[in-house]
MMTF fields as JSON, N, C-alpha, C and O atoms, coordinates in Angstrom:
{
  "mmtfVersion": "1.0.0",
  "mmtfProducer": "UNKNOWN",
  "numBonds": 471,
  "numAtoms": 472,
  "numGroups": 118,
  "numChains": 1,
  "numModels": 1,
  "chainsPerModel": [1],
  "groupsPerChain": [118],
  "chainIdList": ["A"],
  "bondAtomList": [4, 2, 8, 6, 12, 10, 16, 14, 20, 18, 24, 22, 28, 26, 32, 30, 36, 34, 40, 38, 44, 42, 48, 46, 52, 50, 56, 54, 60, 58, 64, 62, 68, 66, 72, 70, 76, 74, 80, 78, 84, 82, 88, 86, 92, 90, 96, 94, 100, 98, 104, 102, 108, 106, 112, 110, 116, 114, 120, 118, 124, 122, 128, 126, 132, 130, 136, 134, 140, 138, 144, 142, 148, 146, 152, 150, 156, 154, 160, 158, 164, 162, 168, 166, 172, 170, 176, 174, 180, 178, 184, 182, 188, 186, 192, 190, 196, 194, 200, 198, 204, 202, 208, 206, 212, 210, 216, 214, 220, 218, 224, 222, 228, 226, 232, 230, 236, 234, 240, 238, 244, 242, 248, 246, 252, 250, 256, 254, 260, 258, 264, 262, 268, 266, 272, 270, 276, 274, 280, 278, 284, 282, 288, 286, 292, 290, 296, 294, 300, 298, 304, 302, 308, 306, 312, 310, 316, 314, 320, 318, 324, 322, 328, 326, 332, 330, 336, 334, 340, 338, 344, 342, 348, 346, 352, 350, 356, 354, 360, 358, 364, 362, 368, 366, 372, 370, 376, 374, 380, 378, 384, 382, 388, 386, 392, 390, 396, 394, 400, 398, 404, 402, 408, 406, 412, 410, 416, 414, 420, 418, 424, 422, 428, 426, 432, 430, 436, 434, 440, 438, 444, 442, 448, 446, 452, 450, 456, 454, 460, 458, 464, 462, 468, 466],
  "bondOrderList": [1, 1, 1, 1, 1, 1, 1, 1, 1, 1, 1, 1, 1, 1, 1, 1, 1, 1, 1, 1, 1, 1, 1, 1, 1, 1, 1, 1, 1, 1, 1, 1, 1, 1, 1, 1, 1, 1, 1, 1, 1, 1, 1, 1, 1, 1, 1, 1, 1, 1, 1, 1, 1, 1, 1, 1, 1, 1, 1, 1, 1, 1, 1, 1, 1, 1, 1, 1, 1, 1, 1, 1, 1, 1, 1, 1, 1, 1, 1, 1, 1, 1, 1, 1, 1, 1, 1, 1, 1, 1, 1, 1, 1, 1, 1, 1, 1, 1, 1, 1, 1, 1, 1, 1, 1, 1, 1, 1, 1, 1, 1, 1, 1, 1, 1, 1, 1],
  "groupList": [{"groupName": "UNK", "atomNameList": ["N", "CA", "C", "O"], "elementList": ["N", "C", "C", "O"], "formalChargeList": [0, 0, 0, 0], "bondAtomList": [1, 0, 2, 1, 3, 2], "bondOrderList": [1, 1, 2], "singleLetterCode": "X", "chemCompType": "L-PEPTIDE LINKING"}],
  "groupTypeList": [0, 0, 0, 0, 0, 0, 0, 0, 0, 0, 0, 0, 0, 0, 0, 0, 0, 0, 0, 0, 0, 0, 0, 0, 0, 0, 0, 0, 0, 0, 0, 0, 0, 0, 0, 0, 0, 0, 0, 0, 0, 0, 0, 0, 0, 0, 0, 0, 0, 0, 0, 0, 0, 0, 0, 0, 0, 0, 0, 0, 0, 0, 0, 0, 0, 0, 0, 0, 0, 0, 0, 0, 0, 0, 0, 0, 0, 0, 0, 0, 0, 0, 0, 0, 0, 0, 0, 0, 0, 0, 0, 0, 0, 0, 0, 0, 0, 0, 0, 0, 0, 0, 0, 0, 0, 0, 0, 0, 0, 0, 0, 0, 0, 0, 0, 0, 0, 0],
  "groupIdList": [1, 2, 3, 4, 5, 6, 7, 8, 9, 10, 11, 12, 13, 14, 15, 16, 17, 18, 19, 20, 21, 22, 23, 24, 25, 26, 27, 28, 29, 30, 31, 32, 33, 34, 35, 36, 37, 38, 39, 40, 41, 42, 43, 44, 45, 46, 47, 48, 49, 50, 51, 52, 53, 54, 55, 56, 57, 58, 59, 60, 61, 62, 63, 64, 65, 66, 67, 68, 69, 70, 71, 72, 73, 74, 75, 76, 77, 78, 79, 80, 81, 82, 83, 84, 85, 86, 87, 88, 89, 90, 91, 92, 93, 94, 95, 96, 97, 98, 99, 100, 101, 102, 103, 104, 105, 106, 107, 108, 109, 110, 111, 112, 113, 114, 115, 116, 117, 118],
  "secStructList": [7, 7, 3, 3, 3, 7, 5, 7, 1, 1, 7, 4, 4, 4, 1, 7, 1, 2, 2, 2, 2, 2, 2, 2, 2, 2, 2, 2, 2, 2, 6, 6, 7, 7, 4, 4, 4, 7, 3, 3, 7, 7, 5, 7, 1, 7, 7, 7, 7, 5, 6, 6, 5, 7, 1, 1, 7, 7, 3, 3, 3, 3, 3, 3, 1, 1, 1, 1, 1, 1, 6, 6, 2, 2, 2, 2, 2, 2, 2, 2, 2, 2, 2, 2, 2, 2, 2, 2, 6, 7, 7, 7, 4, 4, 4, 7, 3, 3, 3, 3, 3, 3, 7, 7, 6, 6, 1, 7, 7, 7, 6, 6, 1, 7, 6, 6, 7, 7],
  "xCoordList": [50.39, 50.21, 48.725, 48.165, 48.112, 46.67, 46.294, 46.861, 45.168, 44.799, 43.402, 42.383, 43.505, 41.892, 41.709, 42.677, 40.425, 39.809, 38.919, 38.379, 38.561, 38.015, 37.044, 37.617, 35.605, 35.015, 34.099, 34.052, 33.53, 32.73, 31.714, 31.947, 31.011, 30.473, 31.294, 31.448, 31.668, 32.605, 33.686, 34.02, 34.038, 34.527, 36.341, 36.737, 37.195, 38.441, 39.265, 40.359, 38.653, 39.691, 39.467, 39.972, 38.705, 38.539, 39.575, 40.025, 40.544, 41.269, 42.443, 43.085, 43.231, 44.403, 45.199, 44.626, 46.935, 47.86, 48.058, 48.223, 48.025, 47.564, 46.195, 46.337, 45.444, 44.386, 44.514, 43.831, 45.289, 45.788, 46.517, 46.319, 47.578, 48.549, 48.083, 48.626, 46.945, 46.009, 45.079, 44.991, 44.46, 43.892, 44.426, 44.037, 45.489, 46.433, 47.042, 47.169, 47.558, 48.125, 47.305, 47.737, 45.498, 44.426, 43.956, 43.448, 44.316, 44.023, 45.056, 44.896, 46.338, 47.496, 47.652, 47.734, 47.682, 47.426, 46.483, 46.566, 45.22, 44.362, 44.51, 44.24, 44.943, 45.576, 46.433, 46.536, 47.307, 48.234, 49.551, 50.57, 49.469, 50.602, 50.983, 50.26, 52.604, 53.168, 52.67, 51.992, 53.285, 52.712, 53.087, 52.333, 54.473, 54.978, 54.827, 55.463, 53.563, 53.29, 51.289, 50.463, 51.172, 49.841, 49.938, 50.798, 48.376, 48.208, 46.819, 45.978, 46.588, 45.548, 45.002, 45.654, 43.545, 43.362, 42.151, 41.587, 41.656, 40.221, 39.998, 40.992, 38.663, 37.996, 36.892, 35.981, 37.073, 35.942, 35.097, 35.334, 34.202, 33.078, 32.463, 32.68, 31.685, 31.122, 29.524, 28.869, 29.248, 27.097, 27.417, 27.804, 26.893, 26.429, 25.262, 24.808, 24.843, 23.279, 24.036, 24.932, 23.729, 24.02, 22.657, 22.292, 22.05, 20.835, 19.489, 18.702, 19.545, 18.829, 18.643, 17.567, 19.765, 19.958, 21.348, 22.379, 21.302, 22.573, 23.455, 24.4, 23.106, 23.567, 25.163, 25.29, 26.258, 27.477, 27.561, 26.711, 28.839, 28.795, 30.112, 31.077, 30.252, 31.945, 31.366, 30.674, 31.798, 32.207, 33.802, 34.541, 33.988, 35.399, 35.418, 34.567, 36.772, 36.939, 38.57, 39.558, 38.26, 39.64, 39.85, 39.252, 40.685, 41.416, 42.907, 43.882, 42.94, 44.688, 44.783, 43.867, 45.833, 46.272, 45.865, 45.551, 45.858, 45.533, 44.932, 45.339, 43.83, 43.905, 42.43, 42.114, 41.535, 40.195, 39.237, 38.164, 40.228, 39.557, 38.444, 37.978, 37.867, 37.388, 36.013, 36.397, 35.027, 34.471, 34.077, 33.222, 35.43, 35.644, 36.974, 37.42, 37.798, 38.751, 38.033, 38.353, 37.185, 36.683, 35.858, 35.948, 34.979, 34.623, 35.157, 34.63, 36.65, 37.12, 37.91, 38.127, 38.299, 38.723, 37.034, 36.959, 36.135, 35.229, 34.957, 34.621, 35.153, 34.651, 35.566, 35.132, 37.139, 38.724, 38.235, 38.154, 37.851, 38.15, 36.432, 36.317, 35.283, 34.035, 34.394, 34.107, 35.07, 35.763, 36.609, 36.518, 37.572, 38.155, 37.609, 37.934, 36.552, 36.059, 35.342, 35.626, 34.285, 33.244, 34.123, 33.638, 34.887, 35.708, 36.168, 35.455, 36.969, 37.813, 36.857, 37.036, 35.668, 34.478, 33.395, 32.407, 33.276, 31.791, 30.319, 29.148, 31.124, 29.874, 28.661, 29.238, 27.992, 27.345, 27.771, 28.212, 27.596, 27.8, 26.854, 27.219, 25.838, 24.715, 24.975, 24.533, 25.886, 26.653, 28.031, 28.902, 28.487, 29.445, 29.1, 28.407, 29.646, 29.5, 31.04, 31.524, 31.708, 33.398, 32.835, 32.154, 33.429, 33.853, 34.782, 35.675, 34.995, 36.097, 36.417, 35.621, 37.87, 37.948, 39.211, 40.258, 39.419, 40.454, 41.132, 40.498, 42.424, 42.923, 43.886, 44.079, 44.488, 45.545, 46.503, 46.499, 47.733, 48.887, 49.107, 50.109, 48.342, 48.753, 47.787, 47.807, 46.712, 45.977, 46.594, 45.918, 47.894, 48.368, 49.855, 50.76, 50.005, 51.224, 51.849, 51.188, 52.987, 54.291, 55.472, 55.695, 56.496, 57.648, 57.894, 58.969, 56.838, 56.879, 56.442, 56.019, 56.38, 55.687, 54.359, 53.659, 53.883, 52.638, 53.289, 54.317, 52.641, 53.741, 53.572, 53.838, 53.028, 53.256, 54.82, 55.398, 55.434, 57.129, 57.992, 59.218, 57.008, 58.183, 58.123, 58.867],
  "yCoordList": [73.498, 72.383, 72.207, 71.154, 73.145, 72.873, 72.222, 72.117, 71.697, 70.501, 70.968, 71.314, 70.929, 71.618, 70.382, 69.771, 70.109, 69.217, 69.884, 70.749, 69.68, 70.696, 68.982, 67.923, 69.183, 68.042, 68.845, 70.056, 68.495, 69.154, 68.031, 66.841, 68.567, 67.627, 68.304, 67.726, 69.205, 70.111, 68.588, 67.596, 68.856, 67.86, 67.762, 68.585, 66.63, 67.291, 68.064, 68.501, 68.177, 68.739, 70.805, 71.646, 71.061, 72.514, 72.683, 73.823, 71.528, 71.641, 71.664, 70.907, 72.345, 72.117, 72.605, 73.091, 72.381, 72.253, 74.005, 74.065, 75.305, 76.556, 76.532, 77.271, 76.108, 76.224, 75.645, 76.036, 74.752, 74.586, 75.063, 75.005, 75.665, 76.326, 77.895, 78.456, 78.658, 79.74, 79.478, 80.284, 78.31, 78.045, 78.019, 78.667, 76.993, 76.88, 77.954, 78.174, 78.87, 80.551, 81.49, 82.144, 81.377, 82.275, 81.815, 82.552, 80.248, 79.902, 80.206, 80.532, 79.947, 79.814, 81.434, 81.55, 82.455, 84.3, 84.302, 84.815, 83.606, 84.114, 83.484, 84.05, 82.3, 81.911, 82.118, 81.639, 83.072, 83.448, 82.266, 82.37, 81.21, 80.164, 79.716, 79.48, 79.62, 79.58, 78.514, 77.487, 79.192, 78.8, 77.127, 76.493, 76.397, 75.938, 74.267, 73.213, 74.839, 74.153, 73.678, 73.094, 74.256, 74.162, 72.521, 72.143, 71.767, 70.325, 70.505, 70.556, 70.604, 70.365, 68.902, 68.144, 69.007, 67.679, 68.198, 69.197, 67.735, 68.004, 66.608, 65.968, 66.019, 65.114, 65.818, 66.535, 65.561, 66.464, 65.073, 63.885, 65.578, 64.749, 63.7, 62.497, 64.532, 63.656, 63.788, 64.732, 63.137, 63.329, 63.698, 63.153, 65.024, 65.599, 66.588, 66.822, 67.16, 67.633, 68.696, 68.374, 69.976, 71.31, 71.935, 72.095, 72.224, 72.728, 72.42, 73.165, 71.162, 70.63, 70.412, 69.938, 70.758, 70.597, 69.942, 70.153, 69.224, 68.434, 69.446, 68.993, 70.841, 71.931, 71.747, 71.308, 72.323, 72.961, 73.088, 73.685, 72.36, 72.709, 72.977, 73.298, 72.908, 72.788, 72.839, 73.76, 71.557, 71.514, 71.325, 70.34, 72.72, 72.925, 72.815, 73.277, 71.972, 72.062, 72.477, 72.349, 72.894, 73.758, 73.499, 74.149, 72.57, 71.952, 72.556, 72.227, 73.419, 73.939, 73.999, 73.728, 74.333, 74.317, 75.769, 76.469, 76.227, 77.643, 79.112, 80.243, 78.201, 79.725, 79.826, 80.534, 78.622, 78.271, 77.881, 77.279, 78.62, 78.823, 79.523, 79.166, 80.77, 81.566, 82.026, 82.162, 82.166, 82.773, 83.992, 84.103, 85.037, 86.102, 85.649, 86.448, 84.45, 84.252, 83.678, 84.222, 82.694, 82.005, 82.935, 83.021, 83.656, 84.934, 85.103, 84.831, 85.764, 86.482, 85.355, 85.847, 84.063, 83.225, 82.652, 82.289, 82.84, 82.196, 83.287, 83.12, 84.499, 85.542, 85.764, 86.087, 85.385, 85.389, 83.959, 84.143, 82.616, 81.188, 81.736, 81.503, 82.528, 82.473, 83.608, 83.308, 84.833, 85.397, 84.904, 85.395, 83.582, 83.031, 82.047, 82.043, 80.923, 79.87, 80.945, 80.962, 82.164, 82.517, 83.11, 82.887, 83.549, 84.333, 83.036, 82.712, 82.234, 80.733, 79.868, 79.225, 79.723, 78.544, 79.006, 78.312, 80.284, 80.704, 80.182, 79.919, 80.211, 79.36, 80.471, 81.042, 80.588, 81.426, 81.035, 79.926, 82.024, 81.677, 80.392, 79.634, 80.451, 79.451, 78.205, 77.34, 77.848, 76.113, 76.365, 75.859, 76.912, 76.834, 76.65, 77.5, 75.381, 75.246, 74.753, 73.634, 75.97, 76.015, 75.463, 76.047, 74.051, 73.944, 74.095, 73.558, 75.238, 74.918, 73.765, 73.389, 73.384, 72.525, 72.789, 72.401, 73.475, 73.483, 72.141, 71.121, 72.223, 70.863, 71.156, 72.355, 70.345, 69.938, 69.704, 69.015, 70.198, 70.09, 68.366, 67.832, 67.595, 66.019, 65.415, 64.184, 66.167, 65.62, 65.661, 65.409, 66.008, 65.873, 64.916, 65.299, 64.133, 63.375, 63.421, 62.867, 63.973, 64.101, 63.952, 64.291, 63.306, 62.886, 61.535, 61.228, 60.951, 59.726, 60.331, 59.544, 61.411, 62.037, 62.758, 62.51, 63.891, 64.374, 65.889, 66.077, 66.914, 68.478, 68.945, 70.143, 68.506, 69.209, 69.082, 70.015, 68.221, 67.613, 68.064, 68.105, 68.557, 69.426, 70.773, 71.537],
  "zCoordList": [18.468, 17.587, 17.277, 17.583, 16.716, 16.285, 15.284, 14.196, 15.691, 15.002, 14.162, 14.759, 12.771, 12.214, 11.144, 10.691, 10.819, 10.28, 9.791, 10.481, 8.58, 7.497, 7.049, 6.796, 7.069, 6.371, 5.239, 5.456, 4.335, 3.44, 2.175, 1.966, 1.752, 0.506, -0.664, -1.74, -0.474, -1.725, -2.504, -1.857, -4.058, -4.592, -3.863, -3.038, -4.376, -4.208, -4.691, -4.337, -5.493, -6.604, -6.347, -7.09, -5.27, -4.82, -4.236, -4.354, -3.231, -2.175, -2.471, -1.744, -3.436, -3.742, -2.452, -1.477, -2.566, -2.134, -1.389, -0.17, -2.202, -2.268, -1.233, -0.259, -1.27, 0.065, 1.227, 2.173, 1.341, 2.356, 3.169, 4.383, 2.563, 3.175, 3.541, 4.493, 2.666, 2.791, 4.133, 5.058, 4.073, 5.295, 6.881, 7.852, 6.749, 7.641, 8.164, 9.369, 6.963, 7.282, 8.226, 9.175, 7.559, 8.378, 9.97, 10.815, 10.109, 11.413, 12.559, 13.735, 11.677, 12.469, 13.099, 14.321, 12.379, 12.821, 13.616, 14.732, 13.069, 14.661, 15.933, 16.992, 15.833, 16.81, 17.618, 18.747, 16.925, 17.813, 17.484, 18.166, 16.465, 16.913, 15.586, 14.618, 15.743, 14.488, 13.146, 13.202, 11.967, 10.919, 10.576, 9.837, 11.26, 11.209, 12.277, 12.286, 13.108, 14.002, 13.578, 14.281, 12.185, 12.282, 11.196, 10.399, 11.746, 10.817, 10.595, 11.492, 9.322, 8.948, 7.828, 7.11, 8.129, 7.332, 6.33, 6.776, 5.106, 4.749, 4.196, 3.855, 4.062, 3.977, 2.975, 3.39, 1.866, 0.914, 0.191, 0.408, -0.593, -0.998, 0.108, 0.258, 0.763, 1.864, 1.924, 1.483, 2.287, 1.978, 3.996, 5.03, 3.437, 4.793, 4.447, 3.327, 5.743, 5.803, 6.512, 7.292, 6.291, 7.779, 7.235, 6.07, 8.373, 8.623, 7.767, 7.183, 7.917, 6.966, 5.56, 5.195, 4.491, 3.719, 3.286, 3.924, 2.282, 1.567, 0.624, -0.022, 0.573, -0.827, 0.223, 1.366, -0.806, -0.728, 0.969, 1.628, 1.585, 2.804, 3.58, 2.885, 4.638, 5.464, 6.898, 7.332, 7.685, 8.946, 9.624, 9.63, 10.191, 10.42, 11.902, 12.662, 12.314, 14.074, 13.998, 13.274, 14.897, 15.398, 16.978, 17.835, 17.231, 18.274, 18.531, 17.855, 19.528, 20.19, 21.65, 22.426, 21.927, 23.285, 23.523, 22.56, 24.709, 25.309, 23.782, 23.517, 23.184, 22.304, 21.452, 20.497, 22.359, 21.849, 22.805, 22.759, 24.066, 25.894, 26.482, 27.564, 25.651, 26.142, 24.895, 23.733, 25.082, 24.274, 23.154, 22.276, 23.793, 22.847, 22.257, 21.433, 22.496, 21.832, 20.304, 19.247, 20.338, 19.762, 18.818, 17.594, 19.725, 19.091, 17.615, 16.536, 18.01, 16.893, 15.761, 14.653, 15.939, 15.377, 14.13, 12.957, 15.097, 13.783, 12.797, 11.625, 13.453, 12.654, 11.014, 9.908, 11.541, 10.447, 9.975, 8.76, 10.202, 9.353, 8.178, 6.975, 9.167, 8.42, 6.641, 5.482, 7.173, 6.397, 4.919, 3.794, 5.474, 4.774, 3.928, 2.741, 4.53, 3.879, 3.329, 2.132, 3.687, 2.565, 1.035, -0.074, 1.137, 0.125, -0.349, -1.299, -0.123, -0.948, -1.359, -2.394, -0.585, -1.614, -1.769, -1.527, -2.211, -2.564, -1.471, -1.743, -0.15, 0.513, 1.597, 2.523, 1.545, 2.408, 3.841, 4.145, 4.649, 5.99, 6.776, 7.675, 6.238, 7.108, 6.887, 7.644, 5.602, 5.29, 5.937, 5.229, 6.93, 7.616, 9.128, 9.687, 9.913, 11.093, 11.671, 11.505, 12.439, 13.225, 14.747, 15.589, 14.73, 16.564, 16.699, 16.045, 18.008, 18.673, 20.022, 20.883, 19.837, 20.626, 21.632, 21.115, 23.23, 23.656, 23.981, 24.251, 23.935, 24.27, 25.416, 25.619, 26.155, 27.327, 26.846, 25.826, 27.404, 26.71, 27.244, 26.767, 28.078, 28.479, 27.511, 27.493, 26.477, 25.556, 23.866, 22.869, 23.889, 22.543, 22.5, 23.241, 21.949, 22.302, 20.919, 20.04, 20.565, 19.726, 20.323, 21.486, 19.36, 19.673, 20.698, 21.212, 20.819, 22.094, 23.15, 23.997, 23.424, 24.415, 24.243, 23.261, 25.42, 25.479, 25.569, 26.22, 24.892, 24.742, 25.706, 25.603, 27.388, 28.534, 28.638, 29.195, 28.25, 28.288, 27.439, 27.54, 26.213, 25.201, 25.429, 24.814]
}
């Protein structure tokens, strides 16, 4: 059940319905976890700064259970989302900054419960 949050100064109207589901598709494969279990959010037109400048940007986090643990996992996951955002928004790599975030299966709660229970 991964959780990605896409923020950017990019307008909305870049983010159609088709990039989402493109996005969602490229995280969900490197992850390892179905396509069907992925939620994503984007928050576009935002006044942000990455590396000292306000130009064209994206701060992406990527929050899952067992699959954003290790540093060569992560490794190869920024290397497939850096791939994807540079090709879908014309953005250079240096206006892209990916956290990863592992989570606890007692740190996500669906269905009235927490998914250590589902």
């Amino acid at each position: 059940m991964p959780l990605v949050q896409l923020q950017t100064n990019l307008p909305a109207s870049v983010f159609s319905e088709e990039f989402l589901l493109k996005l969602s598709g490229c995280i969900a494969a490197s992850l390892g976890k179905p396509a069907d279990r992925m939620n994503v959010a984007v928050t576009p037109a935002l006044p942000l700064l990455v590396a000292g400048s306000c130009s064209p940007c994206v701060m992406l986090t990527v929050s899952a259970i067992g699959a954003t643990d290790t540093a060569d996992k992560n490794k190869e996951h920024s290397a497939n989302i850096f791939d994807f955002l540079t090709s879908q928004l014309s953005l250079s790599e240096d206006r892209i900054i990916v956290q990863f975030n592992e989570l606890q299966p007692h740190q996500v709660g669906k269905k009235r419960t927490v998914m250590t229970f589902l």
